[in-house]
mmCIF file as gemmi writes it, N, C-alpha and C atoms, coordinates in Angstrom:
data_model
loop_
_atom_site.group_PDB
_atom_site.id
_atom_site.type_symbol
_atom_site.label_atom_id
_atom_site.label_alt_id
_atom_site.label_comp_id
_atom_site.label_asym_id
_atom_site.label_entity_id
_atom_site.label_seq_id
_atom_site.pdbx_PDB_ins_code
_atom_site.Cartn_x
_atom_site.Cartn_y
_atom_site.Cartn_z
_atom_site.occupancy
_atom_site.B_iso_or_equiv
_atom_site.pdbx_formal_charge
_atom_site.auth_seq_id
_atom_site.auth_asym_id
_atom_site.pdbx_PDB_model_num
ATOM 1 N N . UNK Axp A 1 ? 16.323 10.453 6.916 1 0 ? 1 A 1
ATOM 2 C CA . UNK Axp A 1 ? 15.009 9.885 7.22 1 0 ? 1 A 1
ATOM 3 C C . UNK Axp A 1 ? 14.948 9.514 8.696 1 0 ? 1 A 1
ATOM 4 N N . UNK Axp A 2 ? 13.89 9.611 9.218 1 0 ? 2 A 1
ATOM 5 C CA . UNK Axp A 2 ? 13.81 9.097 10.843 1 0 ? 2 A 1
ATOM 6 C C . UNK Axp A 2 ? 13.402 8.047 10.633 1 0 ? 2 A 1
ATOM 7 N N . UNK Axp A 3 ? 13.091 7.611 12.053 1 0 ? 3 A 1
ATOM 8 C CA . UNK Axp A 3 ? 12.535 6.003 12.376 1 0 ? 3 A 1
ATOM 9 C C . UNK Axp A 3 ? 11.041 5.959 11.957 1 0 ? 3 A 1
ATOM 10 N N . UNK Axp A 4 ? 10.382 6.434 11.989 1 0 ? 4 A 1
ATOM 11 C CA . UNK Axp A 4 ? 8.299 6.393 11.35 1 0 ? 4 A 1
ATOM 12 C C . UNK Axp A 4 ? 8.756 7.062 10.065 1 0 ? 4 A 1
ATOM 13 N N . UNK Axp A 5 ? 9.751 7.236 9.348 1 0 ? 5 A 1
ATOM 14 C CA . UNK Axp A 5 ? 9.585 7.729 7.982 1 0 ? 5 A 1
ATOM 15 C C . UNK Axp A 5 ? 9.962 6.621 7.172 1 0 ? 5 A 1
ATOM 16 N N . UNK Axp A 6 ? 10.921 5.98 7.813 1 0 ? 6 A 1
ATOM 17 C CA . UNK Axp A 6 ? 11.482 4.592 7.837 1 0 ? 6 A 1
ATOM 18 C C . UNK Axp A 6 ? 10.449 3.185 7.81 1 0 ? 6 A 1
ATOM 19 N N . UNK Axp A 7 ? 9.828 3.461 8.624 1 0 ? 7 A 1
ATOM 20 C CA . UNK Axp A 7 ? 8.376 2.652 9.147 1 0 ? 7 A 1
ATOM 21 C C . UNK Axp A 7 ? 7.473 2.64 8.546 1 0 ? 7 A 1
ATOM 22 N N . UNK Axp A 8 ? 7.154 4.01 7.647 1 0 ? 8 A 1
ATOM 23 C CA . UNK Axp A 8 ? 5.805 4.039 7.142 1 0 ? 8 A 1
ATOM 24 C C . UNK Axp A 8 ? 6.347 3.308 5.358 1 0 ? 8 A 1
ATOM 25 N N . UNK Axp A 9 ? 7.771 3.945 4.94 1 0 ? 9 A 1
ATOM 26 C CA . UNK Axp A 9 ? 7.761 3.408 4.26 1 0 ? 9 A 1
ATOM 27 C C . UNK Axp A 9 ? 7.939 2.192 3.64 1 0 ? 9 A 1
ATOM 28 N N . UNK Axp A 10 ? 8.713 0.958 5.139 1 0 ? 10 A 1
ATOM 29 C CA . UNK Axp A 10 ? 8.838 -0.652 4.204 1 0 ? 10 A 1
ATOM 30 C C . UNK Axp A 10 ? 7.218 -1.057 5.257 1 0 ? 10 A 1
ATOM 31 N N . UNK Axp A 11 ? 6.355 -0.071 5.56 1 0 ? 11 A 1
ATOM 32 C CA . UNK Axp A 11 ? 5.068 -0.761 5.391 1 0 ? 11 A 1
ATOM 33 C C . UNK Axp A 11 ? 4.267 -0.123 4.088 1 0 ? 11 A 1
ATOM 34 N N . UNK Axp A 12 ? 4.519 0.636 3.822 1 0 ? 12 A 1
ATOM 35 C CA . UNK Axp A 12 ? 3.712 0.766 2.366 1 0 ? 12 A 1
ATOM 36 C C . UNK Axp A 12 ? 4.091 -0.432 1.276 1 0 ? 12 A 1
ATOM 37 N N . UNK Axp A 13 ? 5.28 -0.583 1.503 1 0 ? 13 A 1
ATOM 38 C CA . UNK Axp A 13 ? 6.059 -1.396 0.523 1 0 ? 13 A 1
ATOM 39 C C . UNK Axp A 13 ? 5.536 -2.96 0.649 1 0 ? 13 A 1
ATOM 40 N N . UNK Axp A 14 ? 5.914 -3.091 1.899 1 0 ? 14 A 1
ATOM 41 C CA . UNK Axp A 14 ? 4.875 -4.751 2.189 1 0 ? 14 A 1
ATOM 42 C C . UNK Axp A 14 ? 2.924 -4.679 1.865 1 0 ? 14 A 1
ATOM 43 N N . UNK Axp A 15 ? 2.746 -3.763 2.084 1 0 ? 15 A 1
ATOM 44 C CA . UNK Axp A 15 ? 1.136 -3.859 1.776 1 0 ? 15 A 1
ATOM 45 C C . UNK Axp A 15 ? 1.069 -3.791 0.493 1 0 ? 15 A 1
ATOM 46 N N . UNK Axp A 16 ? 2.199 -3.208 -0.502 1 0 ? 16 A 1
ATOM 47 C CA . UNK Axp A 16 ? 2.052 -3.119 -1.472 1 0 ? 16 A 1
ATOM 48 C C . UNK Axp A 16 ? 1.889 -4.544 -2.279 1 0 ? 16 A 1
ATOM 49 N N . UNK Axp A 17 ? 2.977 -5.174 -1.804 1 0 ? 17 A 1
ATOM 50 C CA . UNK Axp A 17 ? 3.835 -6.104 -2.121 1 0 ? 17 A 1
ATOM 51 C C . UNK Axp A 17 ? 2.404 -7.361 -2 1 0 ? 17 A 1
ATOM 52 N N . UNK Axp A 18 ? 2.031 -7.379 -0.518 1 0 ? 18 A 1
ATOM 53 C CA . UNK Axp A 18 ? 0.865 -8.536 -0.36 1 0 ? 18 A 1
ATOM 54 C C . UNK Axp A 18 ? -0.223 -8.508 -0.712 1 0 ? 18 A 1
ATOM 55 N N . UNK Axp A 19 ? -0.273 -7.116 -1.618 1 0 ? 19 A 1
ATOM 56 C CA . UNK Axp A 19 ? -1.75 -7.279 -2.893 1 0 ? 19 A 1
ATOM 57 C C . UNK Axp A 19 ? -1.479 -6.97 -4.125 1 0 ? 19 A 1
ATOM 58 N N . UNK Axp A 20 ? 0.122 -7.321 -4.584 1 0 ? 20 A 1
ATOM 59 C CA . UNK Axp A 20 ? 0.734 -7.043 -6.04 1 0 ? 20 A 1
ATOM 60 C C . UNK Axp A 20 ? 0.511 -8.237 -6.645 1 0 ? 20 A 1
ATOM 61 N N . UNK Axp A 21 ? 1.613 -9.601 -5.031 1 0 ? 21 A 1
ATOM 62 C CA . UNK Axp A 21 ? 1.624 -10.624 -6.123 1 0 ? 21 A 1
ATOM 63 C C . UNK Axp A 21 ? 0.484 -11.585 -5.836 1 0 ? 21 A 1
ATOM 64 N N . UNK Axp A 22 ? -0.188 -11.54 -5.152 1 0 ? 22 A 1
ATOM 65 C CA . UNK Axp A 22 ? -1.767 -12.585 -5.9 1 0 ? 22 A 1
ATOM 66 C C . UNK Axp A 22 ? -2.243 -11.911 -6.458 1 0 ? 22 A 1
ATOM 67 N N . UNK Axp A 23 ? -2.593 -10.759 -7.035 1 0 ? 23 A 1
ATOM 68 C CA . UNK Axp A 23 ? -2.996 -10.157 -7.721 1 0 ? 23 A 1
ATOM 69 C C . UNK Axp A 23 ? -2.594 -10.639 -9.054 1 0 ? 23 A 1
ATOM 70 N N . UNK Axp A 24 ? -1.478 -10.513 -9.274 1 0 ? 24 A 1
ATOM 71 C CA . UNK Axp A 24 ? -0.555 -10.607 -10.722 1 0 ? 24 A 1
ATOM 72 C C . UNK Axp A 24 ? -0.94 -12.624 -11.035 1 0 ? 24 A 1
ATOM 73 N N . UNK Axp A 25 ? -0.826 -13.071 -9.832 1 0 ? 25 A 1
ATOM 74 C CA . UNK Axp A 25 ? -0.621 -14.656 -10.168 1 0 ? 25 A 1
ATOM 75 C C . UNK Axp A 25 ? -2.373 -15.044 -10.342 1 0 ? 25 A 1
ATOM 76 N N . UNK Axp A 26 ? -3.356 -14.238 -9.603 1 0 ? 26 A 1
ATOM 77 C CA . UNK Axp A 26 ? -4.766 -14.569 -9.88 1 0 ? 26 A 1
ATOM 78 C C . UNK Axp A 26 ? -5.568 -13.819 -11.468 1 0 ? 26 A 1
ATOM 79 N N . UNK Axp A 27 ? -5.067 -12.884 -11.66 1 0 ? 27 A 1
ATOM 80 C CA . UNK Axp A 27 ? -5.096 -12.433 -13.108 1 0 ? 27 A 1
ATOM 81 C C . UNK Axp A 27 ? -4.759 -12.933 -14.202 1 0 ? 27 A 1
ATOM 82 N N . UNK Axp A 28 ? -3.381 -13.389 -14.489 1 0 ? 28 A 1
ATOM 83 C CA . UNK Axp A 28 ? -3.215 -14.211 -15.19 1 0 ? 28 A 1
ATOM 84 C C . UNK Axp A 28 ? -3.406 -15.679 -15.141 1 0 ? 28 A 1
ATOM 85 N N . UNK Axp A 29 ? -3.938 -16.358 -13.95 1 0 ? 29 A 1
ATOM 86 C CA . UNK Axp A 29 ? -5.322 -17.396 -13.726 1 0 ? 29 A 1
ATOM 87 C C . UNK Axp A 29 ? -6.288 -17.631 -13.962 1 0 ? 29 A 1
ATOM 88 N N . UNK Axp A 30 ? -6.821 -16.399 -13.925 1 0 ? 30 A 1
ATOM 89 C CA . UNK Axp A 30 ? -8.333 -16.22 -14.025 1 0 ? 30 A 1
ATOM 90 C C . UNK Axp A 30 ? -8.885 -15.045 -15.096 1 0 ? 30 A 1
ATOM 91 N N . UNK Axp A 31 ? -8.238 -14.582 -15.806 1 0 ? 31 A 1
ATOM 92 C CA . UNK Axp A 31 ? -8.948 -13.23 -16.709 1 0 ? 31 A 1
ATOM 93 C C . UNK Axp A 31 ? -7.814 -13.614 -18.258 1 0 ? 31 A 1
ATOM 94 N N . UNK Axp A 32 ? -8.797 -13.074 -19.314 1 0 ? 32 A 1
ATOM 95 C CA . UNK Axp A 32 ? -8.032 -13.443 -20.394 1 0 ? 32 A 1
ATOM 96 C C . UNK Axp A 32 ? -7.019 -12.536 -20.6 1 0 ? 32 A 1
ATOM 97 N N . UNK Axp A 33 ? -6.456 -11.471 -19.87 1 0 ? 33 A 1
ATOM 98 C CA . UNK Axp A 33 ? -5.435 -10.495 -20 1 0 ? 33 A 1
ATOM 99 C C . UNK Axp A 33 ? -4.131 -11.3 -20.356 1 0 ? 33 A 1
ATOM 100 N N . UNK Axp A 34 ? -3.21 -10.853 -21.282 1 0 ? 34 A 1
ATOM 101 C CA . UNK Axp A 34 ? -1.8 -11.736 -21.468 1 0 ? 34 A 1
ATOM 102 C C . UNK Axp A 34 ? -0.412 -10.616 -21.187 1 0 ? 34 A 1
ATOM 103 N N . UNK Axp A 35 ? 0.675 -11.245 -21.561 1 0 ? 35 A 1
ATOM 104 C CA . UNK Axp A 35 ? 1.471 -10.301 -21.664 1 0 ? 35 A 1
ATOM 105 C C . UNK Axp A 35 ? 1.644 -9.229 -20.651 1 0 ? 35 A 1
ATOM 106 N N . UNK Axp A 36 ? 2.285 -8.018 -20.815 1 0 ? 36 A 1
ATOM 107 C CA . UNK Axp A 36 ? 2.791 -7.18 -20.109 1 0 ? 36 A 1
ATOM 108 C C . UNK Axp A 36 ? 1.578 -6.454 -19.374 1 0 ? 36 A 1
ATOM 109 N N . UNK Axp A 37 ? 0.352 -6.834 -19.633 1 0 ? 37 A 1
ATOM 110 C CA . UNK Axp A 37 ? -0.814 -6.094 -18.886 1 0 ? 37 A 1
ATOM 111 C C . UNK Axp A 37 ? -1.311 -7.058 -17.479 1 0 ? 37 A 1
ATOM 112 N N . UNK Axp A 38 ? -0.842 -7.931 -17.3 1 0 ? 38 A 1
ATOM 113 C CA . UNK Axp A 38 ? -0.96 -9.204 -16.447 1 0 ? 38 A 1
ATOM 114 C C . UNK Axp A 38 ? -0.416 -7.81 -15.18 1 0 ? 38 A 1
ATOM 115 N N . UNK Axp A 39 ? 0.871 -7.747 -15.37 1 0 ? 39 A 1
ATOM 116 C CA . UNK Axp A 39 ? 1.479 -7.201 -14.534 1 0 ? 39 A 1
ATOM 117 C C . UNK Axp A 39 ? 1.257 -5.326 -14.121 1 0 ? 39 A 1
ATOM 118 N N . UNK Axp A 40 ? 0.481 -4.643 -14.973 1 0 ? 40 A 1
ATOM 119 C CA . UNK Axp A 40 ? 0.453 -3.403 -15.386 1 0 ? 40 A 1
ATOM 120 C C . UNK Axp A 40 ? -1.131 -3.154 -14.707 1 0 ? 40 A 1
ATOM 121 N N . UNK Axp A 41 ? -1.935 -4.185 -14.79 1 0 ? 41 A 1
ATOM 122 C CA . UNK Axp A 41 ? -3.199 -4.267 -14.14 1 0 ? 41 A 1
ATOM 123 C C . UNK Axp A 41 ? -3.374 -4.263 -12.495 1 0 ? 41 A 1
ATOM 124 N N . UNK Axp A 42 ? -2.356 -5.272 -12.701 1 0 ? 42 A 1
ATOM 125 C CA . UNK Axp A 42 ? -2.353 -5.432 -10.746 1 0 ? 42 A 1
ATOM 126 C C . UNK Axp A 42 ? -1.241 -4.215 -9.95 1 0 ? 42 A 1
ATOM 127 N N . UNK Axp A 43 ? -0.617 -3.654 -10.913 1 0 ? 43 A 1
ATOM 128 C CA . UNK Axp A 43 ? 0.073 -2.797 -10.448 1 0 ? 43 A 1
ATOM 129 C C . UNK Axp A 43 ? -0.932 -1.674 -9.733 1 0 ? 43 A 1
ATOM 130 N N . UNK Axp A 44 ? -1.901 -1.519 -10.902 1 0 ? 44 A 1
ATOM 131 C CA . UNK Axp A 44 ? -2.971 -0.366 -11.195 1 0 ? 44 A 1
ATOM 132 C C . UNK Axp A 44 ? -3.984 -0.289 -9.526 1 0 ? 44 A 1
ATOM 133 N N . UNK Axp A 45 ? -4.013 -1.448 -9.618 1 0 ? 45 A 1
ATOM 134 C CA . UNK Axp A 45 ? -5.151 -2.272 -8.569 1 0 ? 45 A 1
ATOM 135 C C . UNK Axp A 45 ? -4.745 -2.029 -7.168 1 0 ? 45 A 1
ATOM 136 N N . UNK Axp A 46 ? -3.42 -2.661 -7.324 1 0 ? 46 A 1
ATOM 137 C CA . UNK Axp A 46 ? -2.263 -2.364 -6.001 1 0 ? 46 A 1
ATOM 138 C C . UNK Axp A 46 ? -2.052 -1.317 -5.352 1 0 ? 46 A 1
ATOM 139 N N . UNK Axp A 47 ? -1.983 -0.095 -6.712 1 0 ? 47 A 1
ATOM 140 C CA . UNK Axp A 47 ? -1.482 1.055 -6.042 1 0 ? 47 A 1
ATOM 141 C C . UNK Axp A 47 ? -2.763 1.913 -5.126 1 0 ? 47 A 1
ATOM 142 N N . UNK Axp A 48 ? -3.922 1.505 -5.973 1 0 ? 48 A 1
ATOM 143 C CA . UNK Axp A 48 ? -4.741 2.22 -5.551 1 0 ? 48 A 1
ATOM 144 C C . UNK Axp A 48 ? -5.427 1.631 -3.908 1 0 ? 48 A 1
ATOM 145 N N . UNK Axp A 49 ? -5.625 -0.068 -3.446 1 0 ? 49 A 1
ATOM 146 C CA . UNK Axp A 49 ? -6.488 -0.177 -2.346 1 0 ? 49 A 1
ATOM 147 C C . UNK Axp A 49 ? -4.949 -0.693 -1.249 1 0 ? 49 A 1
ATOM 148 N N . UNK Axp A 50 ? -4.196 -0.468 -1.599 1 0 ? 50 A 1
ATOM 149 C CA . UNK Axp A 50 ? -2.97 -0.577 -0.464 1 0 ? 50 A 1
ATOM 150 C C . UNK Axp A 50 ? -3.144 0.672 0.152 1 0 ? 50 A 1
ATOM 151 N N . UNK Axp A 51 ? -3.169 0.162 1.452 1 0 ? 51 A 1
ATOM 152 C CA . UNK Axp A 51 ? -3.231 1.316 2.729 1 0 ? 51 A 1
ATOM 153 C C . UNK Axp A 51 ? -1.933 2.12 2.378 1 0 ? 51 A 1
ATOM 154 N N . UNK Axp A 52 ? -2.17 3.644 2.903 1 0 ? 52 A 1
ATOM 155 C CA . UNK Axp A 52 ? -1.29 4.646 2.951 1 0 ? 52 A 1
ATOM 156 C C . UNK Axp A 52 ? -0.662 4.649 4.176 1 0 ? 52 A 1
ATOM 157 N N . UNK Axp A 53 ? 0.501 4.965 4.642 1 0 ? 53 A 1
ATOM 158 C CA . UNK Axp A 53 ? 0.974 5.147 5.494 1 0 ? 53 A 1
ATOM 159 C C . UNK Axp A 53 ? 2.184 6.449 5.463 1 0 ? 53 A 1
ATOM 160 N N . UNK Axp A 54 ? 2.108 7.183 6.981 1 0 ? 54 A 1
ATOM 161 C CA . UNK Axp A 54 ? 2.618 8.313 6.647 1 0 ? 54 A 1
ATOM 162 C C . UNK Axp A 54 ? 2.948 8.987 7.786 1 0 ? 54 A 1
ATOM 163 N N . UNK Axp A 55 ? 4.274 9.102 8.017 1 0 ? 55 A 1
ATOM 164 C CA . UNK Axp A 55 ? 4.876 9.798 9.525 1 0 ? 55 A 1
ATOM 165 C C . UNK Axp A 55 ? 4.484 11.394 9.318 1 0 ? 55 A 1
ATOM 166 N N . UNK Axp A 56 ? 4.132 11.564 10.613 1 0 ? 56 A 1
ATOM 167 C CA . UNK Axp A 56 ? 3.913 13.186 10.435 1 0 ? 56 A 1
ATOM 168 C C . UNK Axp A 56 ? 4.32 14.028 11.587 1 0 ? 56 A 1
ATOM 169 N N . UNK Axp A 57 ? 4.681 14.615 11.511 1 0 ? 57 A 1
ATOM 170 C CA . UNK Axp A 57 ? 5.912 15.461 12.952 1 0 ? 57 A 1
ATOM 171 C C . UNK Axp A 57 ? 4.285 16.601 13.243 1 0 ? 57 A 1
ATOM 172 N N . UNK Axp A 58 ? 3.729 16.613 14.747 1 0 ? 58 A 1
ATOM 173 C CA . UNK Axp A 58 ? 3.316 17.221 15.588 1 0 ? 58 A 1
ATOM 174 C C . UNK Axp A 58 ? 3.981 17.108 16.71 1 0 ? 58 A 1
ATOM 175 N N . UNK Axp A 59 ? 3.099 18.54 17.417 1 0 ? 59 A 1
ATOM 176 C CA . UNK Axp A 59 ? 3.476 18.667 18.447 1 0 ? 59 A 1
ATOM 177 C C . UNK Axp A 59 ? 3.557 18.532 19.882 1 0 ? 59 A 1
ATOM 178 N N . UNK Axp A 60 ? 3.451 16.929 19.281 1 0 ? 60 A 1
ATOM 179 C CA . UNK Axp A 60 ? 3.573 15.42 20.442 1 0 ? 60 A 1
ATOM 180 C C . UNK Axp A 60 ? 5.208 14.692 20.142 1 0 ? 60 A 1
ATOM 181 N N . UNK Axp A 61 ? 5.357 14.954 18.699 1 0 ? 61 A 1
ATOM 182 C CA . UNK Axp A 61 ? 6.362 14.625 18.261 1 0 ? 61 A 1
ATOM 183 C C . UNK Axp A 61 ? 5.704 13.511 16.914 1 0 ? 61 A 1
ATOM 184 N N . UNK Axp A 62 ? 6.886 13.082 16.727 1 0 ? 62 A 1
ATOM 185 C CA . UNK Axp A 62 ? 6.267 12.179 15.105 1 0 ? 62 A 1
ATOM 186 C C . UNK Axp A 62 ? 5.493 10.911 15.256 1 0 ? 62 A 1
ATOM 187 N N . UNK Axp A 63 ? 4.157 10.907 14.61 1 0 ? 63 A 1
ATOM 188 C CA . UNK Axp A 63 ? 3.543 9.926 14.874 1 0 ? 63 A 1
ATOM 189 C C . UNK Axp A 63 ? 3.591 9.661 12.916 1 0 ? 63 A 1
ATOM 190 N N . UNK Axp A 64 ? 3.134 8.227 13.216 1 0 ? 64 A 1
ATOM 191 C CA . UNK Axp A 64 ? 2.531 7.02 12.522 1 0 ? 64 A 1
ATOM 192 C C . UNK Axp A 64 ? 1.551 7.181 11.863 1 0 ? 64 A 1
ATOM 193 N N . UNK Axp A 65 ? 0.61 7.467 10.647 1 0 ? 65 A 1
ATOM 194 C CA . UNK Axp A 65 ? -0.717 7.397 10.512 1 0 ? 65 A 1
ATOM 195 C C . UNK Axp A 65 ? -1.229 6.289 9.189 1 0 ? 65 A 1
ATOM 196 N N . UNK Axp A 66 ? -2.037 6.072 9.113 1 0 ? 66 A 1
ATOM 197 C CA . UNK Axp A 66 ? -2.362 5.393 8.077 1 0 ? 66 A 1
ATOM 198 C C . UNK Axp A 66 ? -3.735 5.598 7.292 1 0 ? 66 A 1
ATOM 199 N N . UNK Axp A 67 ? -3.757 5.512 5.873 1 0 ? 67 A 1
ATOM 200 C CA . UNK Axp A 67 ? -5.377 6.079 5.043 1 0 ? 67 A 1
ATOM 201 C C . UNK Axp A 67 ? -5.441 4.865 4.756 1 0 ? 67 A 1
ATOM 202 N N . UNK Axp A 68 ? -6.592 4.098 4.746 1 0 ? 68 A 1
ATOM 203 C CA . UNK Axp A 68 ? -7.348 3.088 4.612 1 0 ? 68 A 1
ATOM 204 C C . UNK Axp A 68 ? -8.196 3.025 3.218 1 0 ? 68 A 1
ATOM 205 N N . UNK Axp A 69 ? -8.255 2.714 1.954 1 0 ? 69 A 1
ATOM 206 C CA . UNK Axp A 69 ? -9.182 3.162 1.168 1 0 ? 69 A 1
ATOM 207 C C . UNK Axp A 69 ? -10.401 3.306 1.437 1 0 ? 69 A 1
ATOM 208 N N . UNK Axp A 70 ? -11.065 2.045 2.113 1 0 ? 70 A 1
ATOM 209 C CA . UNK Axp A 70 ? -12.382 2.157 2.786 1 0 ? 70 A 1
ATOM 210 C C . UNK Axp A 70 ? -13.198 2.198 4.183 1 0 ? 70 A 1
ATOM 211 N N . UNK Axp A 71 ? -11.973 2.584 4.58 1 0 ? 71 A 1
ATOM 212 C CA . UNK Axp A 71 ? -12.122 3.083 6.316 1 0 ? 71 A 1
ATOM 213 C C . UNK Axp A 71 ? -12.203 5.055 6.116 1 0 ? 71 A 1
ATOM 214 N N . UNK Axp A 72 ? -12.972 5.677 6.935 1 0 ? 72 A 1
ATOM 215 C CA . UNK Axp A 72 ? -13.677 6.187 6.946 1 0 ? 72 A 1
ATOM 216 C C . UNK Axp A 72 ? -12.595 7.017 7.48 1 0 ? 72 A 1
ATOM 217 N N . UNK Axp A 73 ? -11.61 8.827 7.12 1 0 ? 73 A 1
ATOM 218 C CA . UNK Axp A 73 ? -10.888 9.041 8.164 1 0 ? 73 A 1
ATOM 219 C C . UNK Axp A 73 ? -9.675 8.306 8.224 1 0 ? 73 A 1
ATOM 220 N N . UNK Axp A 74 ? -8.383 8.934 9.023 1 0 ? 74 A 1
ATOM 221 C CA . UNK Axp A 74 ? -7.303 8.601 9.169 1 0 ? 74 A 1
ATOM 222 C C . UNK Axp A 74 ? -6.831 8.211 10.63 1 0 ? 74 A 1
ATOM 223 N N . UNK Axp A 75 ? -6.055 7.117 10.622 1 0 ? 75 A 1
ATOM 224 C CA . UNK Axp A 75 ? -5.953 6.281 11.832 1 0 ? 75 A 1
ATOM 225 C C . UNK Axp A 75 ? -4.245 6.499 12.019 1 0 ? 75 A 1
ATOM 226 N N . UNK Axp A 76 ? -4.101 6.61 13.807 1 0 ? 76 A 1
ATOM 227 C CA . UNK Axp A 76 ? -2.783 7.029 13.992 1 0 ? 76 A 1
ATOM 228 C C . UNK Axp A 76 ? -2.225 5.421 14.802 1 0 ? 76 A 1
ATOM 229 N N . UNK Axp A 77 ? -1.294 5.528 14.207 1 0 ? 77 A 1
ATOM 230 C CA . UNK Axp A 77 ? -0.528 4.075 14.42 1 0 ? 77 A 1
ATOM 231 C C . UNK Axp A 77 ? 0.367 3.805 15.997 1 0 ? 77 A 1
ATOM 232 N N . UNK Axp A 78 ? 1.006 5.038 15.62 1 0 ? 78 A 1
ATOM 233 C CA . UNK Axp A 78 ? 2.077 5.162 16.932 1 0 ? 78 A 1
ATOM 234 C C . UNK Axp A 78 ? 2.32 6.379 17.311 1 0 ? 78 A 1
């Protein structure tokens, strides 16, 4: 793995991460869901509006990019 393959992935992982767990702790707060769907919901939720991130080798060399769910188009990081 290189360094932006490296990069893109413990930032997918943290964006993941900082809309898993309020997610999981505001669900089972606030919605009558119990049990193993508490966690299976916000997973669902998580996977889908967590930004993408994604090294891509051109011929500048490897850049950074990121998909936004509701940003319009793909944005280059580094």
């Amino acid at each position: 793995m290189t360094k932006n393959q490296t990069k893109a992935f413990f930032y997918q992982l943290a964006s993941f991460a900082i809309l898993f767990i309020p997610l999981r702790l505001l669900l089972g707060a606030f919605t009558p869901i119990t049990g193993y769907w508490i966690p299976v919901v916000a997973l669902i939720i998580a996977t889908v509006f967590a930004p993408k991130f994604q090294a891509v080798k051109t011929k500048d060399g490897e850049k950074l990019f990121i998909k936004i769910v509701f940003v319009k188009g793909v944005m280059e990081i580094s």
